[in-house]
C-alpha positions as CSV (number, residue, x, y, z in Angstrom):
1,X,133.9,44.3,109.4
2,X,135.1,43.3,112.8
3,X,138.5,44.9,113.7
4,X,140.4,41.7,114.0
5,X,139.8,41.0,110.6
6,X,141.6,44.1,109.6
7,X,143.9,44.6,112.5
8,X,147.2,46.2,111.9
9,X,150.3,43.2,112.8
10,X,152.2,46.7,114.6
11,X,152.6,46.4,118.5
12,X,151.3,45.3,121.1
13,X,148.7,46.3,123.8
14,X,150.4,48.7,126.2
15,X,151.2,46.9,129.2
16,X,149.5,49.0,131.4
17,X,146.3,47.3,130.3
18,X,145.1,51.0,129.4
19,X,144.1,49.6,125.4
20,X,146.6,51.6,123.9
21,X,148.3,49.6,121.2
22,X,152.0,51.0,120.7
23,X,153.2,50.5,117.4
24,X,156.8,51.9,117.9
25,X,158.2,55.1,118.1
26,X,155.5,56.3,121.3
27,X,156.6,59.8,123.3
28,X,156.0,58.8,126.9
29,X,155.8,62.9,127.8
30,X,154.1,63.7,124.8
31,X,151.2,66.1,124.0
32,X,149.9,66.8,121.0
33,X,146.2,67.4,121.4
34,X,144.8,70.8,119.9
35,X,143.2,72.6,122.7
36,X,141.1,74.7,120.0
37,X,138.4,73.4,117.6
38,X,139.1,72.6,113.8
39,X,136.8,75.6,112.6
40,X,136.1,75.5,108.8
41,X,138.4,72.3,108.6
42,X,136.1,69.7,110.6
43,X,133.1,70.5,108.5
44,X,134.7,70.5,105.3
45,X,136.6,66.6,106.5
46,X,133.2,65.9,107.7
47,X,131.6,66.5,104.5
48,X,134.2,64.7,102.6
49,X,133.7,61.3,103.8
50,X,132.7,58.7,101.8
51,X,129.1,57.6,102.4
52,X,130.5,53.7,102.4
53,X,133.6,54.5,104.3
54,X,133.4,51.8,107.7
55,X,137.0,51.9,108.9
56,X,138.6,55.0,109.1
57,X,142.0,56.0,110.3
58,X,142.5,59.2,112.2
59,X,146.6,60.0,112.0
60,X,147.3,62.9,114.2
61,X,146.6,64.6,116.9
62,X,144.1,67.5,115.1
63,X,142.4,64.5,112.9
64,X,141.4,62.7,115.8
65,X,139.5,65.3,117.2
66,X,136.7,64.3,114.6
67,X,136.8,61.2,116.3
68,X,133.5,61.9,118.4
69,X,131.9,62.9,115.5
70,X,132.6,59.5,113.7
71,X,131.6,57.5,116.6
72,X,129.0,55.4,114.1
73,X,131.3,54.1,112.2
74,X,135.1,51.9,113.3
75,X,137.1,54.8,114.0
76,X,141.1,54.1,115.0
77,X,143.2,57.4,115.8
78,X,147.0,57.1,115.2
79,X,149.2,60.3,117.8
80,X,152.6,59.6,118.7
81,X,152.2,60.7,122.3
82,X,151.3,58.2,124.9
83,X,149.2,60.4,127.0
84,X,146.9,62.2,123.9
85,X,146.6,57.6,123.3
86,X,145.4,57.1,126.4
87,X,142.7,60.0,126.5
88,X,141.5,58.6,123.3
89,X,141.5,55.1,124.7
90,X,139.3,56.3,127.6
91,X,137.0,58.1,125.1
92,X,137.0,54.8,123.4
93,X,138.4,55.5,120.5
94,X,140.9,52.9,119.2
95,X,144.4,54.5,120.0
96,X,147.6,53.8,118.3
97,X,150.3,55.3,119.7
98,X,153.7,55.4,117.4
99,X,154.7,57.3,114.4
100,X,153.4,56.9,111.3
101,X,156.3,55.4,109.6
102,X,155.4,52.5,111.8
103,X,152.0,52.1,110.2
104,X,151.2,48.7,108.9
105,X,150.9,48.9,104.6
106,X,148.1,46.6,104.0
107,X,146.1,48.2,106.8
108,X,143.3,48.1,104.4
109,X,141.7,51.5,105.6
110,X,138.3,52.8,103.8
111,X,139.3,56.5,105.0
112,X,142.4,58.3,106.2
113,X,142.5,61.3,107.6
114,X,145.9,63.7,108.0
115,X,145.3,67.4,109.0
116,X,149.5,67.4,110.3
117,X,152.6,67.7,109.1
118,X,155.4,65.4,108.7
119,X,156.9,66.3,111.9
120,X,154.2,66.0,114.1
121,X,153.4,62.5,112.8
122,X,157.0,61.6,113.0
123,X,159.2,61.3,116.0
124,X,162.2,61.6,116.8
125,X,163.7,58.2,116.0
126,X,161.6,57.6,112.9
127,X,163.5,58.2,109.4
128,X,162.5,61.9,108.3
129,X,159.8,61.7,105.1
130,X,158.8,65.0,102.8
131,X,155.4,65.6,102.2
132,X,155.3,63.1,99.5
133,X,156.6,60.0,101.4
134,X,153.7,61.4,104.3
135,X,151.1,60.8,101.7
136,X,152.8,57.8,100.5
137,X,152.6,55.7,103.7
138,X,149.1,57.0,104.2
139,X,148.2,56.0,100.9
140,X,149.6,52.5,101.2
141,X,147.0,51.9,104.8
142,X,144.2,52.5,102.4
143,X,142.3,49.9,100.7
144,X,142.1,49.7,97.1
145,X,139.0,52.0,96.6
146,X,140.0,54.3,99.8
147,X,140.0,57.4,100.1
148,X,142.7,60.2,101.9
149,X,142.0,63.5,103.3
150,X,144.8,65.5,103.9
151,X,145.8,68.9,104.9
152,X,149.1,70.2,103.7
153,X,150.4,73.2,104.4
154,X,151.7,76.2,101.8
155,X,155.2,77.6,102.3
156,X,154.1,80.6,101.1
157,X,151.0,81.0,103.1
158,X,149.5,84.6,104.1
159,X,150.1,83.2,107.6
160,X,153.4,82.2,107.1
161,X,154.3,85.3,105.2
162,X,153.4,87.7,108.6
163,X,154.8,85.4,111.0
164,X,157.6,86.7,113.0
165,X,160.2,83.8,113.4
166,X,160.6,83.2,116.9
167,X,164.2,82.3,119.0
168,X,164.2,79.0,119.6
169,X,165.6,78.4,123.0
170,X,168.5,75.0,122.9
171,X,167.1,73.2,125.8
172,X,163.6,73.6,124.5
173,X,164.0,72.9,120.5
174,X,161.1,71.4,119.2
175,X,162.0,72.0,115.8
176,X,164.2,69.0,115.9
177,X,163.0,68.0,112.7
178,X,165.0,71.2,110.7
179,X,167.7,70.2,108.9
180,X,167.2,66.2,109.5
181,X,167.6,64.0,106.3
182,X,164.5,63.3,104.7
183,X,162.1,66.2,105.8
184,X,161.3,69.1,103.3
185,X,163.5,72.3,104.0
186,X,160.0,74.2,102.7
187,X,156.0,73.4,102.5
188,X,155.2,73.1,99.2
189,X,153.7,75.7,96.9
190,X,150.0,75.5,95.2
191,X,151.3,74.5,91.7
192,X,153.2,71.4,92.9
193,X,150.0,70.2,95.0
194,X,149.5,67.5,91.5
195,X,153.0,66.1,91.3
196,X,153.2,65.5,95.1
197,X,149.7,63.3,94.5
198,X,151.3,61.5,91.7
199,X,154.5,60.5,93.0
200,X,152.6,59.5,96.3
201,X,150.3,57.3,93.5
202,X,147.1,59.3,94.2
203,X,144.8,61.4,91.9
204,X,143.1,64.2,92.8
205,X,138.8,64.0,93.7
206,X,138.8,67.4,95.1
207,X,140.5,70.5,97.0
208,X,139.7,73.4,98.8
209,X,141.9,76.2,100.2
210,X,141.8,77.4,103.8
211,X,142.0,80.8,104.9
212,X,143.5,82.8,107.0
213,X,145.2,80.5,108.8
214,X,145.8,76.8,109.7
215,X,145.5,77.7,113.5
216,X,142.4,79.6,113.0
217,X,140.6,78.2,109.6
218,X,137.5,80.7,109.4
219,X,136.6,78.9,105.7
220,X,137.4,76.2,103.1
221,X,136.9,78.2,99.9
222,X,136.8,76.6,96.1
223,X,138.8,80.1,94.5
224,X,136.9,79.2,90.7
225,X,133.6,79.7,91.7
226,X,132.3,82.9,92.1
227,X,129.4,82.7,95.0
228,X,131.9,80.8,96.7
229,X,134.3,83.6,96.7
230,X,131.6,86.1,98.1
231,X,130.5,84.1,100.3
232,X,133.9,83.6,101.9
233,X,134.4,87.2,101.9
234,X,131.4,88.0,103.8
235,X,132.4,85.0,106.3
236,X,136.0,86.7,106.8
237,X,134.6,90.1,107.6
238,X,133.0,89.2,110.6
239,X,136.0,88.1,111.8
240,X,138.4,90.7,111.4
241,X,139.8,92.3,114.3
242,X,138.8,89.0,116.2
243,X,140.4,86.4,113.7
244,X,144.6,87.3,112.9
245,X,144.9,87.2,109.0
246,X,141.1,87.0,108.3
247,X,141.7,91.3,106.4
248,X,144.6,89.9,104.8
249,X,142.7,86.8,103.7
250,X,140.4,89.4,101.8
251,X,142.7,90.7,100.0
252,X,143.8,87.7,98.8
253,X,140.6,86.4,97.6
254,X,139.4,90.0,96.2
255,X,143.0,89.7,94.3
256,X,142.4,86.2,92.9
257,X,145.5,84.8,94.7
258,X,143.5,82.7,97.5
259,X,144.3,79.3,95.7
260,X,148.9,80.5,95.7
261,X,148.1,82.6,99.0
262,X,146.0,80.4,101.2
263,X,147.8,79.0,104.6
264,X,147.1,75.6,103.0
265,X,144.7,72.9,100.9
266,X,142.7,70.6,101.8
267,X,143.2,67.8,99.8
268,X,140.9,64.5,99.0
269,X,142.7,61.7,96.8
270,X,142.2,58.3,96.0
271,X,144.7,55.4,94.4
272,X,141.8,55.5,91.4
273,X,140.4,58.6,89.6
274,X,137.4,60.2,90.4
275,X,135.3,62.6,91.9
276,X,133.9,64.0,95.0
277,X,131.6,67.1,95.5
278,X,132.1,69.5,98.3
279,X,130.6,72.7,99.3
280,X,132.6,75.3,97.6
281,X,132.7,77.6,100.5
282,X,132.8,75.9,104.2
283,X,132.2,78.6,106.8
284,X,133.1,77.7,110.5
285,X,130.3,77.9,113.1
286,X,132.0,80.7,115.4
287,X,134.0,82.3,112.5
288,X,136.7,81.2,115.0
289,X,136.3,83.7,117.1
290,X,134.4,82.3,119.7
291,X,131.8,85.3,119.6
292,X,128.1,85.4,118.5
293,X,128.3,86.2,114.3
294,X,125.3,87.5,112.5
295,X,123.4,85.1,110.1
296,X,121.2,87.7,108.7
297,X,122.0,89.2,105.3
298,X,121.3,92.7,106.0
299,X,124.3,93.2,108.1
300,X,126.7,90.4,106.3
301,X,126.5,92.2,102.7
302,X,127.4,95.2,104.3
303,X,130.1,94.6,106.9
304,X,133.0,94.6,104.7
305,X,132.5,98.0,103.5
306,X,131.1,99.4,106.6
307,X,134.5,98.6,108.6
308,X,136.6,99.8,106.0
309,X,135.3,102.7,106.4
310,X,135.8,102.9,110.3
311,X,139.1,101.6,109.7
312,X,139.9,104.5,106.9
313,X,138.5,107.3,109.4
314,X,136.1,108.2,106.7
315,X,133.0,109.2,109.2
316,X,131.2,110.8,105.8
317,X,131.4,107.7,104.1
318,X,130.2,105.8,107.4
319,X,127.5,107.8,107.9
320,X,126.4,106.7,104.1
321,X,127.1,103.2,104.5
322,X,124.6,103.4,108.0
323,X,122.0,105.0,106.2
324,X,122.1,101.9,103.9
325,X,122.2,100.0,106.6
326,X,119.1,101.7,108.4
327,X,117.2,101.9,105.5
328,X,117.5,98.0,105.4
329,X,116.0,97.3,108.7
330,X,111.5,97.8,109.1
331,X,112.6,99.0,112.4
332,X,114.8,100.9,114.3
333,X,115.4,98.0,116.9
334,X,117.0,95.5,114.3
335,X,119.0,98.2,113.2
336,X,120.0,98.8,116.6
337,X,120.9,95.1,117.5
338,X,122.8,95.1,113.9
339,X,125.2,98.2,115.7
340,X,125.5,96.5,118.5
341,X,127.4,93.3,116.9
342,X,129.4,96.1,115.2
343,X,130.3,98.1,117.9
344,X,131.0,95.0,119.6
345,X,133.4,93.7,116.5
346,X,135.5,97.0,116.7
347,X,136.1,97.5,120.0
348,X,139.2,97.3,121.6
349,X,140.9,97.1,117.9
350,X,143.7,99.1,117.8
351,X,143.2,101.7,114.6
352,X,139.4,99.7,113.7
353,X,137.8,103.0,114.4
354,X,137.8,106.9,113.8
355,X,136.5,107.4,118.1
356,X,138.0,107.6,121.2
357,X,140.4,104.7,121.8
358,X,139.0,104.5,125.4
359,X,135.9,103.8,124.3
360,X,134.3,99.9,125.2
361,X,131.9,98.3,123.1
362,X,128.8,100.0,124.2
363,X,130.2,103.8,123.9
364,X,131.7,102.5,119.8
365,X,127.6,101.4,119.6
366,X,127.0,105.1,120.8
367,X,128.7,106.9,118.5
368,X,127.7,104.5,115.3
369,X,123.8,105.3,116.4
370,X,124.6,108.5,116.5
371,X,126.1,108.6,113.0
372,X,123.0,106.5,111.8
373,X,120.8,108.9,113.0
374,X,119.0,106.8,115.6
375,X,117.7,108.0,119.1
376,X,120.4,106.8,122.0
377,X,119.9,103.8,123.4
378,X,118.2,103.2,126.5
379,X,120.7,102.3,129.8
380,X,123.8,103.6,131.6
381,X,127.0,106.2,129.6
382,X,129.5,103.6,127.8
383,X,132.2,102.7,130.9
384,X,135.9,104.3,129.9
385,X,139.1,103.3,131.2
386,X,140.9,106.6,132.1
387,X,139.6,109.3,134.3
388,X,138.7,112.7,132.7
389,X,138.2,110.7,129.0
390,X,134.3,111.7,128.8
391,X,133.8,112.8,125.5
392,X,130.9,115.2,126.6
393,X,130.5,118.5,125.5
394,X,130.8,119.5,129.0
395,X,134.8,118.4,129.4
396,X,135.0,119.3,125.4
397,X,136.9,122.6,126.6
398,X,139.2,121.4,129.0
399,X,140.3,118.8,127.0
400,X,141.3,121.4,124.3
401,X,143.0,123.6,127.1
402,X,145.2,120.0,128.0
403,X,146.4,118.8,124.4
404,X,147.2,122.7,123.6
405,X,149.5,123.3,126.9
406,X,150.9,119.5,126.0
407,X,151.3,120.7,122.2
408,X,153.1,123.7,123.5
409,X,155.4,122.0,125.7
410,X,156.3,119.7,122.5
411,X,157.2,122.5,120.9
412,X,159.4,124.4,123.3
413,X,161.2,120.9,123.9
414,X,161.9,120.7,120.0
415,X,163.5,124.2,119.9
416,X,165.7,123.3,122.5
417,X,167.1,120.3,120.6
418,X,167.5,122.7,117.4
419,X,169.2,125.0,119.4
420,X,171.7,122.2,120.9
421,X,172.0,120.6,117.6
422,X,173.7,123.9,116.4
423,X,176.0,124.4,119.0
424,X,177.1,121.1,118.6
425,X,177.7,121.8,114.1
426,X,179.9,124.6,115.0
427,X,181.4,122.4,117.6
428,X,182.5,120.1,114.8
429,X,183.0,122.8,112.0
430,X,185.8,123.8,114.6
431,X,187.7,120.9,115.2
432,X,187.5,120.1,111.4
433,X,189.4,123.7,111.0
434,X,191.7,123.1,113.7
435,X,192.4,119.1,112.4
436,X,193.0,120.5,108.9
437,X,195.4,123.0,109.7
438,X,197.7,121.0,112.0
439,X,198.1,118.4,108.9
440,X,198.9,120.8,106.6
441,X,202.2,121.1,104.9
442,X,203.9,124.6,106.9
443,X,203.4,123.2,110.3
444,X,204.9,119.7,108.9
445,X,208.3,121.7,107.8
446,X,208.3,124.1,110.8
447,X,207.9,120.6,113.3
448,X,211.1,119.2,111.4
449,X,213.1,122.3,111.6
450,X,212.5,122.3,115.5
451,X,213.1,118.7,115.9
452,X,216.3,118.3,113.7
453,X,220.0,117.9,115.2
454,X,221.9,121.4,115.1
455,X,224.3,120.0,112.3
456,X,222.0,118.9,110.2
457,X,220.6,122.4,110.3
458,X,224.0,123.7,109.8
459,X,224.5,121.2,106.8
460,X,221.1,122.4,105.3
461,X,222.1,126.2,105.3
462,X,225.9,126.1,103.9
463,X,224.4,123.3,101.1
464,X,221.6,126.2,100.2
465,X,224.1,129.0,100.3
466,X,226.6,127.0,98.3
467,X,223.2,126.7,95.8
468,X,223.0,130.7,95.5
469,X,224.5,132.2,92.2
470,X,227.4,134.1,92.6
């Protein structure tokens, strides 16, 4: 279908002749735009479009970064600053620039896609919606037989959970949305996900949690099936210590709580029941970490345990687990190139491994060959960052001689601060003594005797001689 057949009656063209279309409520300064890649979330949303799906409405700044990868099809991204617009104008992407409130209702959209929250499709001036209402006005731009993707965020979310709330700074609030009418004061939790598609007039064709975090989604998992919940394991582990959350996530899905613990849902809903089949794990490319991640099974069945075990300090299990993990391999060179994407993993991670801290990647490869039994590696000694940290045999001694002479130091500093602790008890037992007696009840009487007029005194002695028998 053409796009003036289906064009939304919202705004005109921004004057500036730049093809943005401004539907109300635009942020002239505003930027939006994810710097970092969706991970996990764009191939999952990728996988979940509808085969017959022509017109397709990106609303948000993270959904329409899948608008190159729609480009076959008439793609229209909604953000509600007018710079991210005009980008997506010049990529050719039809922009709307406004908040979502401002959407028209009989848009008629085959696909919508919403990967934010309320207040970052919302501005400012826009009436504040809960999750609900969100999905309600994206519900009402699809067509009849339409279908919406949405991400929505668990209050209770491992990455919500370890955040540390950070001081928001008056001049610079841009939680302007906290405590506004109309806006959630919390995300919602896994077991209302159903309720908030029914009273937004959508049924559920399919969901998917996302793990670790919504910043960095590593997978999409399905938490009921069984190979999917391996396999998302095994994806995690290669991204802990490079990936925040990803040993937490583990827990979670080893524990069975991914579907309540997950940092948020991925959700696909239509106004008429059905079904849609998705992967049930979705693994991202990079792991989000940006680094080269192993493929091959040998080394992904047997990461998990293996950096547990440099994370424990538990060098006889390690050297088990590498002998597995040798006996794997035809050849010492794959097993090599295997220790190499370890050593490379732990590295630089504070408390990941058992070895010197100064170590770099290629000295943690060292060691692990050398606990695997293999021959050292060809090339130059692993670099270290402090002088006099060899761990040669040769410097073995004086290192000894150093931590000893600092151990013994230590210890003469503690036994001066018993010694001036003490003093400082008997100090206190003293003035205690010295306290109780002055409030007793003799120095009271002899203070008033000394401190009383002469004929009072005089008074007080004839009245207790007058008292004496005769």
């Amino acid at each position: 279908m053409s796009q003036s057949s289906h064009s939304d009656p919202s705004g005109d063209t921004d004057p500036s002749g730049d093809g943005v279309r401004l539907i109300g409520g635009e942020m002239p300064q505003q930027r939006d735009l994810p710097a970092a890649a969706l991970g996990a979330l764009e191939e999952l949303v990728l996988a979940a479009v509808p085969s017959g799906a022509r017109r397709v409405l990106l609303a948000g700044p993270r959904a329409s970064v899948l608008a190159p990868a729609l480009r076959d099809r008439e793609v229209a991204a909604l953000v509600r600053g007018l710079p991210d617009a005009t980008s997506l104008a010049d990529a050719g992407v039809i922009a709307l620039c406004g908040g979502l409130d401002r959407l028209a209702a009989d848009a008629g959209y085959d696909l919508v896609v919403v990967l934010d929250p309320p207040e970052v499709l919302l501005t400012p001036d826009s009436p504040g919606l809960s999750h609900t209402d969100m999905l309600g006005v994206a519900a009402d731009a699809l067509a009849a037989d339409g279908a919406l993707i949405a991400l929505v965020a668990n209050g209770i979310g491992l990455d919500t959970l370890s955040a540390v709330p950070a001081p928001r700074a008056l001049a610079d609030d841009r939680a302007w949305w906290v405590g506004t009418s109309g806006y959630d004061v919390r995300r919602p939790f896994h077991h209302e996900l159903r309720s908030l598609l029914e009273d937004a007039g959508l049924h559920l064709w399919a969901g998917r949690s996302v793990l670790p975090s919504l910043a960095s989604p590593v997978v999409t998992v399905d938490s009921q099936d069984e190979e999917g919940r391996t396999s998302a394991v095994e994806t995690l582990a290669a991204s802990v210590h490079r990936v925040e959350g990803a040993d937490r996530a583990i827990d979670a899905i080893e524990a069975g709580a991914a579907r309540d613990l997950a940092a948020g849902w991925l959700l696909v809903a239509g106004h008429v029941p059905s079904t849609v089949m998705l992967p049930a794990v979705t693994p991202s490319s990079d792991a989000g970490s940006g680094a080269t991640v192993s493929s091959e099974s040998t080394l992904v069945s047997r990461r998990l345990p293996l950096l547990r075990a440099l994370r424990d300090g538990n060098l006889a299990r390690t050297r088990v687990l590498l002998a597995d993990l040798r006996g794997a391999y035809d050849d010492e060179n794959a097993c090599g190139v295997a220790l190499v994407e370890l050593g490379d993993q732990v590295a630089g991670a504070a408390g990941a491994h058992p070895f010197a801290p100064e170590l770099d990647a290629q000295g943690v490869t060292r060691e692990l060959r050398a606990l695997a039994g293999l021959t050292p590696a060809d090339g130059p000694e692993p670099a270290t960052t402090s002088q006099g940290a060899s761990i040669a045999a040769s410097d073995s001694a004086q290192r000894v001689a150093e931590l000893t002479a600092g151990l013994r130091d230590r210890s003469g500093q503690v036994q001066w601060l018993q010694r001036k602790v003490s003093e400082q008890e008997r100090r206190i037992r003293a003035l205690e003594h010295a306290i109780g007696t002055a409030d007793g009840p003799l120095p009271r009487r002899v203070l008033l005797v000394m401190t009383a007029p002469t004929h009072r005194l005089v008074e007080a002695a004839r009245s207790r001689v007058k008292r004496r028998p005769s």
